[in-house]
Every structure is written in structure tokens, then in C-alpha cells.
C-alpha positions in Angstrom: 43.3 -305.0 37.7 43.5 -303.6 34.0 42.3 -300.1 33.0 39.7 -300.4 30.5 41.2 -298.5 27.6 38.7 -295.0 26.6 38.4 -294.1 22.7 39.3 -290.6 22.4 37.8 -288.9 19.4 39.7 -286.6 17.5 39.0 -282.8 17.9 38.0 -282.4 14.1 36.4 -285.4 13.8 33.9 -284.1 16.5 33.1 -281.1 14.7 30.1 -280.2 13.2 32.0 -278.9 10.4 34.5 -282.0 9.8 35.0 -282.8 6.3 33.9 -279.1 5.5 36.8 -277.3 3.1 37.0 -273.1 4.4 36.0 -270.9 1.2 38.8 -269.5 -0.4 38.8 -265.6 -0.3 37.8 -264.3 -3.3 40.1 -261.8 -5.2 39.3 -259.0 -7.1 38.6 -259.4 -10.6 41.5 -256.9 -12.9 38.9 -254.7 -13.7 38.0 -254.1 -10.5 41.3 -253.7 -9.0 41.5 -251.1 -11.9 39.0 -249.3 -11.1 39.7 -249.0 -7.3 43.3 -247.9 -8.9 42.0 -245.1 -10.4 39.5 -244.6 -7.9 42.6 -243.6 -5.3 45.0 -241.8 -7.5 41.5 -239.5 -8.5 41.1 -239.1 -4.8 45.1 -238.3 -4.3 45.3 -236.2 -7.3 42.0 -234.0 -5.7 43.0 -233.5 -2.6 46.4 -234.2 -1.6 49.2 -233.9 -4.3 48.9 -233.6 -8.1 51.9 -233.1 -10.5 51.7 -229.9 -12.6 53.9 -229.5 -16.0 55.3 -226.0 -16.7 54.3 -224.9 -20.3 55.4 -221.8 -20.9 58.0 -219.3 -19.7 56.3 -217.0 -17.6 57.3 -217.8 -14.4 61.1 -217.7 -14.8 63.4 -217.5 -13.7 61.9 -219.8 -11.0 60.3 -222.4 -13.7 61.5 -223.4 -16.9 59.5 -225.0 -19.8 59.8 -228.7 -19.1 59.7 -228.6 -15.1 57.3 -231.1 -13.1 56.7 -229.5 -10.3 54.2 -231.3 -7.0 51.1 -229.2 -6.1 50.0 -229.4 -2.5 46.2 -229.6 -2.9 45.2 -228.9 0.9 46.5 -225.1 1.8 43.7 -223.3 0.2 40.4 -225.4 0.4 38.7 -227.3 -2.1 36.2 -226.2 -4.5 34.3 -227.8 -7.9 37.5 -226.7 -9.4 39.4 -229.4 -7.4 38.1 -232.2 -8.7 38.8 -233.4 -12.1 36.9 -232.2 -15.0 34.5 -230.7 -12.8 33.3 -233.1 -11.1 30.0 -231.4 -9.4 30.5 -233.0 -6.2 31.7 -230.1 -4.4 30.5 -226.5 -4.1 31.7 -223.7 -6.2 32.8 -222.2 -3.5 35.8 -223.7 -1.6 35.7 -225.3 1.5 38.2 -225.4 4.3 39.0 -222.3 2.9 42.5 -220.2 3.6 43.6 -217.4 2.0 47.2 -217.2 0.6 50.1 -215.5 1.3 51.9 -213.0 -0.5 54.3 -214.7 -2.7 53.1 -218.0 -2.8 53.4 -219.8 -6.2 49.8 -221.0 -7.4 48.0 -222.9 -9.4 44.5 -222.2 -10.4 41.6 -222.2 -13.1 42.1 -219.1 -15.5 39.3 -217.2 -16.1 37.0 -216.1 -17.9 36.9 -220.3 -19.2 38.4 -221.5 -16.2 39.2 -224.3 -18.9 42.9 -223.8 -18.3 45.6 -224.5 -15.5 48.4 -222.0 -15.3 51.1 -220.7 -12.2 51.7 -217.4 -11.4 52.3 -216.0 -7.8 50.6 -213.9 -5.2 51.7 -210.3 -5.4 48.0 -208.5 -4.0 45.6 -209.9 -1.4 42.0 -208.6 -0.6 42.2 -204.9 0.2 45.7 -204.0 -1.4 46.3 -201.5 -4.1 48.7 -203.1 -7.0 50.1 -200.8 -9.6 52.9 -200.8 -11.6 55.4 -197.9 -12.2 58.4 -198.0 -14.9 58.4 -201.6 -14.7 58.8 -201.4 -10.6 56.1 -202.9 -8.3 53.9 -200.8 -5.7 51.9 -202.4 -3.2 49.6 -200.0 -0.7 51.1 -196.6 -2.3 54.8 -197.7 -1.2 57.5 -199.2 -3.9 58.4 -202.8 -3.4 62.2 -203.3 -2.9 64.0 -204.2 -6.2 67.6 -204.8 -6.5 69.7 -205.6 -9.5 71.3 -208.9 -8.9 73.7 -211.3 -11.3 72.3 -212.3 -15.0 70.0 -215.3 -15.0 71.5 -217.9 -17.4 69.2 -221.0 -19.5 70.9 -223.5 -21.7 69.5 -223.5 -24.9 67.3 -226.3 -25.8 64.5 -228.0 -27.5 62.7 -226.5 -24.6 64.3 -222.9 -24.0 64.8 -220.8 -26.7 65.8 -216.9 -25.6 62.8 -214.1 -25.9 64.7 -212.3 -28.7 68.7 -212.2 -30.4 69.5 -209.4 -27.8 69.4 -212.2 -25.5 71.3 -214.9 -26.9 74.9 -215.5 -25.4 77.5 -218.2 -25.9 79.8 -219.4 -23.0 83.3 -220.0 -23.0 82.7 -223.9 -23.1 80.8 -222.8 -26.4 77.1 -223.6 -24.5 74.5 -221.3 -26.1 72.2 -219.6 -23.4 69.6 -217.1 -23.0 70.9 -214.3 -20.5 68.9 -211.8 -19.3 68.6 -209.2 -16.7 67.3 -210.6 -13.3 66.6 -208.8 -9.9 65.1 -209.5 -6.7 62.1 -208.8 -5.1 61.0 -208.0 -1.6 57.3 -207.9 -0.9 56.3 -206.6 2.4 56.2 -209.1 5.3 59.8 -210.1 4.3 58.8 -212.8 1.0 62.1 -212.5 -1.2 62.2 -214.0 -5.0 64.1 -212.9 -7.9 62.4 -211.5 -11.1 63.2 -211.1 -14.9 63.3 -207.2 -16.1 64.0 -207.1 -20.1 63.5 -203.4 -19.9 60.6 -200.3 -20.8 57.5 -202.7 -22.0 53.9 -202.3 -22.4 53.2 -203.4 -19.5 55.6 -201.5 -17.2 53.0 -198.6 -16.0 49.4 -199.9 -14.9 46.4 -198.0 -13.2 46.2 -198.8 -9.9 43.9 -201.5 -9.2 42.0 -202.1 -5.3 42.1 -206.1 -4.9 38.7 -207.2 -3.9 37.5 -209.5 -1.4 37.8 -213.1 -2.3 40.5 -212.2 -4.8 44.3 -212.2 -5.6 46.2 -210.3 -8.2 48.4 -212.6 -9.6 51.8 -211.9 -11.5 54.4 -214.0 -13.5 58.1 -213.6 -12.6 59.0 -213.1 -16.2 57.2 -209.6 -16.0 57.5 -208.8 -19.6 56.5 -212.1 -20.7 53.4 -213.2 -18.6 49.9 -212.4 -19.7 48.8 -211.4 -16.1 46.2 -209.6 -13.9 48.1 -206.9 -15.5 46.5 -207.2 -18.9 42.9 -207.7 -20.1 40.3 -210.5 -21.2 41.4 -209.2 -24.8 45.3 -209.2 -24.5 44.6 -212.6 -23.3 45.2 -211.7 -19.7 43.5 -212.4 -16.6 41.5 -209.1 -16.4 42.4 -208.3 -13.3 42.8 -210.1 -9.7 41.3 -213.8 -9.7 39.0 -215.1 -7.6 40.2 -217.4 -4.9 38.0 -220.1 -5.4 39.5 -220.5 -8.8 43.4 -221.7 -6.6 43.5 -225.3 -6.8 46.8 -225.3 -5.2 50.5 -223.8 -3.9 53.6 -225.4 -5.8 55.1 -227.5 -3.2 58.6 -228.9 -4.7 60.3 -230.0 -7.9 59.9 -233.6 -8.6 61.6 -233.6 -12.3 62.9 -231.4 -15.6 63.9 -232.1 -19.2 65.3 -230.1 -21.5 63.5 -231.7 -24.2 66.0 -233.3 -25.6 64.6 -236.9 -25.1 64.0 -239.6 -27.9 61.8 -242.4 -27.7 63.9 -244.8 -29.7 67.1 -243.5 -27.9 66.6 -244.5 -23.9 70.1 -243.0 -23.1 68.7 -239.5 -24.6 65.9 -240.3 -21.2 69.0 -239.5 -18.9 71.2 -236.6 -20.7 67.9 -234.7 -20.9 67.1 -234.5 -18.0 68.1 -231.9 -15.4 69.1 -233.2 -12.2 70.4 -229.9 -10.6 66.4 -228.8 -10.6 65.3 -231.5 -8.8 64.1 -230.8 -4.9 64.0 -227.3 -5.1 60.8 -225.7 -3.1 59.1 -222.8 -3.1 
């Protein structure tokens, strides 16, 4: 007896969809992926990490003119002054708000425009009394520790040029630097950090002024070259302690530094000047 032989019918030629192609997935158009592009690195920049470039020189001898320094967004909140240009999408005042610590390195809006982003650090939190006397720091009535320590040394460069000719040294190797008298600083609580001291200046003696709540006094390490909480609106200060909700960040490490010396046309000059000893360092 033969077996009648059964037609089996192929799996896809039973479907309902045989013949039928899948759509391709549809990619996003350049403009679009552009936009998402800046989308994130807006969102990153805001609230996580943002790069900060160091402008002047008065926070050495930490930070030289020409340092790129990261800024952790989170630590102290985030306010309207978080987001760029002033986005209104947040409050004026922060949110997740933490107050700083003595001798953290920050970044916030300078007032009164609060157009401006510049780095000083925290020397007086709500309810301290800041005063200075004969160029030596007092915190609370009592003197904050201050002892002499070697000569800070910078090349000289298109970037660093020394704060008058009573600075200006030349090394054995014939290297021109700006030397100047450094010491270091202990604030209560145990916060160490060295200082530049050129010596009796204007602002060497202050009145003593009572921090108020929801502010920081805020002070550059180069004390005779920062324009301060020390020194008024018209000395183009701060005016006094800043208000926290004005901090749009603590400097978080050292991503890069050039001496300036770098030429377009000249991509080796892109290597020579840049300093690779300041790179890593934290805060």
C-alpha cells in the first residue's frame, strides 16, 4: 500500500503577511540629531558637570589664568541661575539646597548683575563674623592660623605676567617667574590651603562683618589681588557676603591648562603650551 504524499505549505507562504516587506526604522534627520545633541550637553552642563575657564588671577596660587577647571553642578542645589542664560524654568531660589563648607572653591553669579561667573572660596557661613586684621584672617573673634611657607613660583607667559617688578625673578636655567610670598591657611574645622600675602594693602584691615542667613562671604586666595566680599559695589567688589542661591557650583578637578602660548597655524605650539603637571589636581 503507498502513502498518499501530503503538500506541506511553507510557514511564510501561510501568512497573512507573505509578500509584505517590514518598514525600515526611520532615522533621525541631522537636524534633529543636533538638536537632541544640544539638548543633552544643555541638560549635562545644568546639572551635572560644566567646564569653567579661569580668567583672572585672583585665586592663586591654586588657579592660574588659562586653567579649565570641571564644576560639579549637584552639591549646592539648583536655582534659575543654573540653567543657561536664565532659563526661567526653575525657581530663583535653589532647590535640593545644601549649604557649603568652609573652604570650598565656588562658582557663582556675581552680584549686583549676576551677569558674570567668577571663583572665589568659602571663608564665612551664616552667622560668622569675618574681619580682617593686618592682612590676617578672623573668623568668630579668634585669628585663623597663618604660617609662612616656601615662595610660590609662575613661569612667565602670555598668560602670567607678575603683579609688579618687585616680583619678577629669573631662575638659574634663565626661566623668568613671578615669585611671591605664600602662606598657609587653616580655617576652623581643620580646611588647610595656602594663600598669597604681597604685604600692607588696602584691604588688609576690614570692619567686621556678621554673615547673614542664606549667605557666604567669599574671598580670593590672591588676597591683595581679588575684588571680594571685602570691597564694595563701587571698588567693583561683591559688597559684602553673597547669597547662596547665586552658587552654581564647587570646583571639582582640573581637566586642562595653557600657558597661552598656543598658535593656530602652529599645531605643535597646541602641546608645548600646555601644562601637563596641572592636570588632575582637586580641590
Amino acid at each position: 500500500m503507498t502513502e498518499t504524499p501530503v503538500a506541506t505549505v511553507s510557514e511564510s507562504a501561510a501568512s497573512p503577511d507573505s509578500g509584505k516587506t517590514k518598514p525600515e526604522k526611520k532615522e533621525d534627520s541631522f537636524p534633529v540629531f543636533l538638536l537632541k545633541l544640544v539638548l543633552f550637553v544643555a541638560v549635562f552642563r545644568s546639572f551635572f558637570l560644566a567646564p569653567f575657564y579661569i580668567p583672572s588671577e585672583s585665586m592663586l596660587p591654586r588657579l592660574l589664568v588659562g586653567d579649565y577647571l570641571l564644576l560639579a553642578k549637584w552639591p549646592y542645589g539648583y536655582s534659575r541661575q543654573s540653567l543657561p542664560f536664565g532659563v526661567p524654568l526653575l525657581p530663583e531660589s535653589r532647590i535640593f539646597a545644601s549649604q557649603p563648607e568652609r573652604g570650598d572653591v565656588v562658582v557663582f553669579k556675581a552680584p549686583p548683575s549676576n551677569d558674570e561667573d567668577w571663583i572665589k572660596r568659602v571663608i564665612g557661613l551664616p552667622g560668622d563674623t569675618v574681619q580682617m586684621k593686618s592682612g590676617v584672617l578672623w573668623l568668630n573673634g579668634e585669628p585663623v592660623p597663618k604660617v609662612r611657607v616656601a615662595d610660590f613660583e609662575a613661569a612667565v607667559s602670555p598668560n602670567t605676567r607678575c603683579y609688579s617688578p618687585e616680583f619678577q625673578a629669573r631662575l638659574a636655567n634663565g626661566t623668568d617667574v613671578c615669585r611671591y610670598p605664600q602662606y598657609r591657611e587653616t580655617l576652623p574645622g581643620g580646611r588647610s590651603y595656602t594663600i598669597l600675602d604681597f604685604g600692607p594693602r588696602e584691604n588688609d584691615d576690614t570692619d567686621p562683618v556678621i554673615v547673614p542667613e542664606g549667605r557666604v562671604f567669599l574671598m580670593g586666595d590672591n588676597r591683595d589681588n581679588s575684588a571680594d566680599s571685602r570691597v564694595p559695589f563701587d571698588r567693583n567688589g561683591l559688597g559684602g557676603p553673597v547669597p547662596q542661591d547665586n552658587l552654581l557650583g564647587r570646583a571639582l578637578v582640573m581637566m586642562f591648562s595653557t600657558d597661552g602660548g598656543a598658535e593656530w597655524l602652529k599645531p605643535w605650539t597646541w602641546f608645548s603650551a600646555a601644562r601637563w603637571n596641572r592636570l588632575g589636581g582637586g580641590f
